[in-house]
Every structure is written in C-alpha cells, then in structure tokens.
C-alpha atoms as an extended CHARMM CRD file, in Angstrom:
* protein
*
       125  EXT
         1         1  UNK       CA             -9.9520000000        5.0820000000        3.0800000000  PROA      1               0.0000000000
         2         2  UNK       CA             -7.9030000000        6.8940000000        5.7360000000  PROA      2               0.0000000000
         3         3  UNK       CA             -9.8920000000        9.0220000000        8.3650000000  PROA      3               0.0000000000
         4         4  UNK       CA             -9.5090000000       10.4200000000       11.5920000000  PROA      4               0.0000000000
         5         5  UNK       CA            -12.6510000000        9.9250000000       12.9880000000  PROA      5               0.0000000000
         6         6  UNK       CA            -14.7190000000        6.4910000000       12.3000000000  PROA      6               0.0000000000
         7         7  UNK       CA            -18.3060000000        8.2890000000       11.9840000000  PROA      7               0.0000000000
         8         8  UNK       CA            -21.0990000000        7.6060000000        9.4150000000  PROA      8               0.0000000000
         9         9  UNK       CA            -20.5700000000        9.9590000000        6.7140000000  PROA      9               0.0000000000
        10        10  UNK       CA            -16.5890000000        8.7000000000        6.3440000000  PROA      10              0.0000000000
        11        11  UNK       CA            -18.2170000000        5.0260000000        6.5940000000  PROA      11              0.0000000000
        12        12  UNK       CA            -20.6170000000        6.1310000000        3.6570000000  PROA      12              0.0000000000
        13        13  UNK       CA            -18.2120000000        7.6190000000        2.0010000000  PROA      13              0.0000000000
        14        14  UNK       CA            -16.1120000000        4.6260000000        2.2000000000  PROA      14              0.0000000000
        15        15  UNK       CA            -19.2440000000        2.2350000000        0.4180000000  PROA      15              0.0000000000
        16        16  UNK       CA            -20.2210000000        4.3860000000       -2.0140000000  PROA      16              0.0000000000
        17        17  UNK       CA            -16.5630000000        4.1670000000       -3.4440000000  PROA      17              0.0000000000
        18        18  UNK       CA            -16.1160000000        0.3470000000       -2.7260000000  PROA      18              0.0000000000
        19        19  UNK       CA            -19.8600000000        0.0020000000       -4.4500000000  PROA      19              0.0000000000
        20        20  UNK       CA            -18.0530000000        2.2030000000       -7.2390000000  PROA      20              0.0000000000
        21        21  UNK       CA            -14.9280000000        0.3110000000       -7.6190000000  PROA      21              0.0000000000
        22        22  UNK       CA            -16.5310000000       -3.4430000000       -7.2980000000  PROA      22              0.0000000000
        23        23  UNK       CA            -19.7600000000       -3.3210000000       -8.3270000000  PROA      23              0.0000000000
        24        24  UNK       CA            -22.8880000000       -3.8070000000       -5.4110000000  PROA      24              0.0000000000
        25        25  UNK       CA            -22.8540000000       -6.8040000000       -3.6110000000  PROA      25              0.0000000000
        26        26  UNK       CA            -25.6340000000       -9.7450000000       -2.6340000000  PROA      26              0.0000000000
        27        27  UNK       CA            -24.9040000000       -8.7510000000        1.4560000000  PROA      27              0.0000000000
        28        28  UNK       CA            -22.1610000000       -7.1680000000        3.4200000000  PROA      28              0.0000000000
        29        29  UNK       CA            -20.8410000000       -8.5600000000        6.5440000000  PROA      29              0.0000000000
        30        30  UNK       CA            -20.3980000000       -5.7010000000        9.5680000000  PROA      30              0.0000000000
        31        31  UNK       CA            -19.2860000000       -6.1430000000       12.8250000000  PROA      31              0.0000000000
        32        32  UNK       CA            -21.5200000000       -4.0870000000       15.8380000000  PROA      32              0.0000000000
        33        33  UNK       CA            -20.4030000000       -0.6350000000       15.1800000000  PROA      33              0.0000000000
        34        34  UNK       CA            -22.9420000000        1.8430000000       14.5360000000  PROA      34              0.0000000000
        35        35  UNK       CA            -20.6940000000        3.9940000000       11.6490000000  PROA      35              0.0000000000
        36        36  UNK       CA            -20.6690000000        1.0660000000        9.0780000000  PROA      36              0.0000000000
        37        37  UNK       CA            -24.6290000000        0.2240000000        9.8570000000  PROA      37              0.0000000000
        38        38  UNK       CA            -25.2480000000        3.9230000000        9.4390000000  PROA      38              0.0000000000
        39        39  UNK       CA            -22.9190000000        4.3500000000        6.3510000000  PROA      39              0.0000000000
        40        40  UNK       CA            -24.6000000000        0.9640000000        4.5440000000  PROA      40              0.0000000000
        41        41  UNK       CA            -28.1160000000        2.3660000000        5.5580000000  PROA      41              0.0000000000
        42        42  UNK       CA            -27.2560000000        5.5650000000        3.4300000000  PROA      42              0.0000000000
        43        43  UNK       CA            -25.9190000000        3.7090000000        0.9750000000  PROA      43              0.0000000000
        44        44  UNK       CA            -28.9880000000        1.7540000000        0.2020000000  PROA      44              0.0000000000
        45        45  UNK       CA            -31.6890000000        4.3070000000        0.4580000000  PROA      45              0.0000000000
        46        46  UNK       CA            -29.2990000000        5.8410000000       -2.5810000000  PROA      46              0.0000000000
        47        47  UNK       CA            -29.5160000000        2.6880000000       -4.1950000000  PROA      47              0.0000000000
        48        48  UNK       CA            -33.5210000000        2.6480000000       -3.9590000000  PROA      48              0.0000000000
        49        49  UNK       CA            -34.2430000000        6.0270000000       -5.1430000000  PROA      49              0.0000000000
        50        50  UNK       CA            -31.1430000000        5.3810000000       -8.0070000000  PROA      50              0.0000000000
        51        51  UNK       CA            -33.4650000000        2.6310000000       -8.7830000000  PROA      51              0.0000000000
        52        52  UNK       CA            -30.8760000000        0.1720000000       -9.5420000000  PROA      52              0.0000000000
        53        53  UNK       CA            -33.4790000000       -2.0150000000       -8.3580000000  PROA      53              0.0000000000
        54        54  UNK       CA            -31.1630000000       -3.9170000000       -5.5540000000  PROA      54              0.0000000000
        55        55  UNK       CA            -30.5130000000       -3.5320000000       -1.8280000000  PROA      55              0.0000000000
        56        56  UNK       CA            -27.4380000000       -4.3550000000       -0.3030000000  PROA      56              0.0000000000
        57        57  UNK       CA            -28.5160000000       -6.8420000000        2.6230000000  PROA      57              0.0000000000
        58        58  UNK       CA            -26.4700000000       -6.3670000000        5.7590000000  PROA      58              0.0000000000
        59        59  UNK       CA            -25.6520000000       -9.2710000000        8.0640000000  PROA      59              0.0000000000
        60        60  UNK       CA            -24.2810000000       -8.3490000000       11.5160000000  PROA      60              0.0000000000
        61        61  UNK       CA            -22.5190000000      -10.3510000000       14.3220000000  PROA      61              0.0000000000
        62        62  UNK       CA            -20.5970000000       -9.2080000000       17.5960000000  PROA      62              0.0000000000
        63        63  UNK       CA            -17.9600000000      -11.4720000000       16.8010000000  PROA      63              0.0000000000
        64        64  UNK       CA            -16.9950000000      -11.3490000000       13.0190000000  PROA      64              0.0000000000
        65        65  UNK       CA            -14.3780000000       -9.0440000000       14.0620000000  PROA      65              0.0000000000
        66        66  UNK       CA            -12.4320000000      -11.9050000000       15.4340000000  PROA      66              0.0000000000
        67        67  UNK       CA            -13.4210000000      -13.9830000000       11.9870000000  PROA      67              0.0000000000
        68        68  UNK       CA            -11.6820000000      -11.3070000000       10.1840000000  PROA      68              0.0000000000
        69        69  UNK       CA             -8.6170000000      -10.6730000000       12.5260000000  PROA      69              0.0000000000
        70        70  UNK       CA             -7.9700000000      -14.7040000000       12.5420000000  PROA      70              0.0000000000
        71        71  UNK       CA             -7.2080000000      -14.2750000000        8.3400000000  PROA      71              0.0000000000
        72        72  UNK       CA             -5.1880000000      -11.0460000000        9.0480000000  PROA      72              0.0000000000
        73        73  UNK       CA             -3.1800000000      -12.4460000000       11.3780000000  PROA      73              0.0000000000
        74        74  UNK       CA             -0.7670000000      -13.7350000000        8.7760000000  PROA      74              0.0000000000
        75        75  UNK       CA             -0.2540000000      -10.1220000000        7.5100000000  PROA      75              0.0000000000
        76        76  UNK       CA              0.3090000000       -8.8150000000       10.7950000000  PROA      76              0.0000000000
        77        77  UNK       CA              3.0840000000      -11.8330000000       11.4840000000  PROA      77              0.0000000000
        78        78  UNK       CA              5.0840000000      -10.2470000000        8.4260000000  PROA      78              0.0000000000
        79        79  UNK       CA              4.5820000000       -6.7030000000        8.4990000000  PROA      79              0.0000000000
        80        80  UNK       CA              4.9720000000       -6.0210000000       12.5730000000  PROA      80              0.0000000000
        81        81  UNK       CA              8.6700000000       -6.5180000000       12.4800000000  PROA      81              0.0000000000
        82        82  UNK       CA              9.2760000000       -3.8590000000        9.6360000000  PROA      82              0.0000000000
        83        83  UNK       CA              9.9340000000       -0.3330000000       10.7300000000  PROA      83              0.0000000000
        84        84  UNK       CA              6.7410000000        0.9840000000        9.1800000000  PROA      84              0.0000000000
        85        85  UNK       CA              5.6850000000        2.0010000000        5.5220000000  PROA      85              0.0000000000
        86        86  UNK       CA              6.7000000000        5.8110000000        4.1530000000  PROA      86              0.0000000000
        87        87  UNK       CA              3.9470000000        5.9550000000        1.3250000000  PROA      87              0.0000000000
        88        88  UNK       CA              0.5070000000        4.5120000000        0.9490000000  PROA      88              0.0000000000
        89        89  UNK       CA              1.1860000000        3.1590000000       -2.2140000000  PROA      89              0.0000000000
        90        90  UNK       CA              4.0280000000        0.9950000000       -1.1180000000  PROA      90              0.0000000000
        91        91  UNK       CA              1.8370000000       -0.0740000000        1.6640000000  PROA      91              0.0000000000
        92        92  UNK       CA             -0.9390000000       -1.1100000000       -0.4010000000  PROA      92              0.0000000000
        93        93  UNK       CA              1.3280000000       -2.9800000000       -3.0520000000  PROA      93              0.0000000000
        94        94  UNK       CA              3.1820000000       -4.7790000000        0.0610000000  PROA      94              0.0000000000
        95        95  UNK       CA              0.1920000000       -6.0750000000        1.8560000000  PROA      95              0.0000000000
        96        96  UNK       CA             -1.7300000000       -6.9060000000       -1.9370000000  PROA      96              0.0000000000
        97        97  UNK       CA              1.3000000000       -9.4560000000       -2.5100000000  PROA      97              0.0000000000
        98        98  UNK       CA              1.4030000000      -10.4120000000        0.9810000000  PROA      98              0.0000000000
        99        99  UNK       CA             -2.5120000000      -11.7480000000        0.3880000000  PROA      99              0.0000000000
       100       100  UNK       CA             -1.9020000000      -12.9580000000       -2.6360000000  PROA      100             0.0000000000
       101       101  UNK       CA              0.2290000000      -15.1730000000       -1.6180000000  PROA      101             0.0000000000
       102       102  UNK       CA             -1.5170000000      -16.1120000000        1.6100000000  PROA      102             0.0000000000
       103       103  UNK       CA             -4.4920000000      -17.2370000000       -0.9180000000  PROA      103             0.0000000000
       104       104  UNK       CA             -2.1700000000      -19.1010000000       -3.2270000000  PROA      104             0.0000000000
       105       105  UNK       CA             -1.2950000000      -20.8250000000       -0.0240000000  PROA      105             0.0000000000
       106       106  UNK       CA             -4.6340000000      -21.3970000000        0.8800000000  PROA      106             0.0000000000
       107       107  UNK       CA             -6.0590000000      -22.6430000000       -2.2800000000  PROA      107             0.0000000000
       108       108  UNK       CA             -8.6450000000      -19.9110000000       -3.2490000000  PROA      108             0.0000000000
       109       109  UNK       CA             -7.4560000000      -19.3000000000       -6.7860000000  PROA      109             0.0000000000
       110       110  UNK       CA             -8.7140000000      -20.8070000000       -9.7940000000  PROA      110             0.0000000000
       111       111  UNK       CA             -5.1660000000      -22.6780000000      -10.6440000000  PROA      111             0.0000000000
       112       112  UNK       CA             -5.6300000000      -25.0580000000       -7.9810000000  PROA      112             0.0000000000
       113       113  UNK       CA             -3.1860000000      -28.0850000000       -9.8740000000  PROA      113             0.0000000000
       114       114  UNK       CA             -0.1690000000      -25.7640000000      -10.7700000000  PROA      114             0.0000000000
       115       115  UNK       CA              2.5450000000      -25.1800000000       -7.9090000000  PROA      115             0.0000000000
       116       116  UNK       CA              2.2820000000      -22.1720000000       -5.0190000000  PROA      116             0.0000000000
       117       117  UNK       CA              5.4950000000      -20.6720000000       -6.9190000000  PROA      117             0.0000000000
       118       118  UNK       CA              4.4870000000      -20.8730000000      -10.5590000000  PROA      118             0.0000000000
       119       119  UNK       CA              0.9950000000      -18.7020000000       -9.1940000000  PROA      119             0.0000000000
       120       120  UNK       CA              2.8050000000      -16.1810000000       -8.5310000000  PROA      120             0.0000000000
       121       121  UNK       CA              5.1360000000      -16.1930000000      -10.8870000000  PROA      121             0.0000000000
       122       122  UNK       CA              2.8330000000      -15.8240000000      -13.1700000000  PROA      122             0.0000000000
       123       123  UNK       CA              0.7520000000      -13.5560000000      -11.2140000000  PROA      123             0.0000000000
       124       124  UNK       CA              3.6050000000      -11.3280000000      -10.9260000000  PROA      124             0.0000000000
       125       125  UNK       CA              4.1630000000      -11.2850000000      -14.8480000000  PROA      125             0.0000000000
C-alpha cells in the first residue's frame, strides 16, 4: 500500500488488508518504527474484541531492517538500471517474477529435485 505519510492509521490500514488477504499470522517481525507497532497494536485489540480468539505476537529488533534489505538486495541489483516502472501493476508482476526466481534459486520451493528452469517454466504455465 502506497502512502504519503508512514503514520499509524496507513500502517493499520496496511495489516488489516494483509490479515485480509493471508490469513492472521503466529508473530510479525517489525523493525523500531513506531507506525507499524502502533498499526499492529490496533490491529490486535480488533482481533480480541472480533473474538477470533488469537493475537498476533509482535517481535521487534533495531536491526531486522538490514535482515530484510540483505534478501532485497537482489531485486534492487536488477531493477536499479531500468528507467523506472509506468503502472503499478507492471511493477508488481516484474518484481513477483523477479522473487520467484530468486527463491527457485535459493531452494525454498517445494520442487527441490527438478531443475531452476523447469520451476519456472512450469510456474509460468
């Protein structure tokens, strides 16, 4: 979700539909900044008087933000030298290959004894 200014109601907002879309999860991982800790706060006193009957449990570190930059590097290395993207969509559907092949690569798909190639080949079927 796209927003001008990183506060808590755009970081709640931002849950609530990733809670929507994948179901809630065991913990979340959050770096220092007060917007996400504020948004996930919100997000479970909705979930306890919902009465889904499950908090989300929120871990925090200063430094997960360099955890996370160290996988994203490999996107960045690809998409820096391009001019930009014009849509969102065509955005989205570059860097969703782009880490779909970068797990391939990795190993963290189920096929683990079929070929990179034939992953994605498939995947892309």
């Amino acid at each position: 979700m796209l927003s001008e200014r990183r506060d808590a109601s755009a970081a709640r907002r931002f849950f609530k539909r990733t809670v929507g879309i994948n179901g809630i999860p065991d913990r979340i991982a959050i770096d220092k900044s007060g917007a996400n800790l504020a948004g996930l706060q919100c997000l479970n006193v909705i979930l306890k008087f919902t009465g889904v009957g499950r908090l989300i449990g929120i871990v925090q570190s200063i430094y997960l933000n360099n955890i996370v930059e160290q996988d994203h590097r490999f996107i960045k290395r690809i998409t820096r030298p391009m001019l930009g993207f014009k849509a969102f969509h065509s955005a989205a559907a570059t860097i969703a290959g782009i880490e779909v092949a970068h797990m391939i690569r990795k190993g963290q798909l189920a096929q683990t004894d079929t070929l990179a190639f034939k992953q994605f080949a498939a995947l892309a079927a």
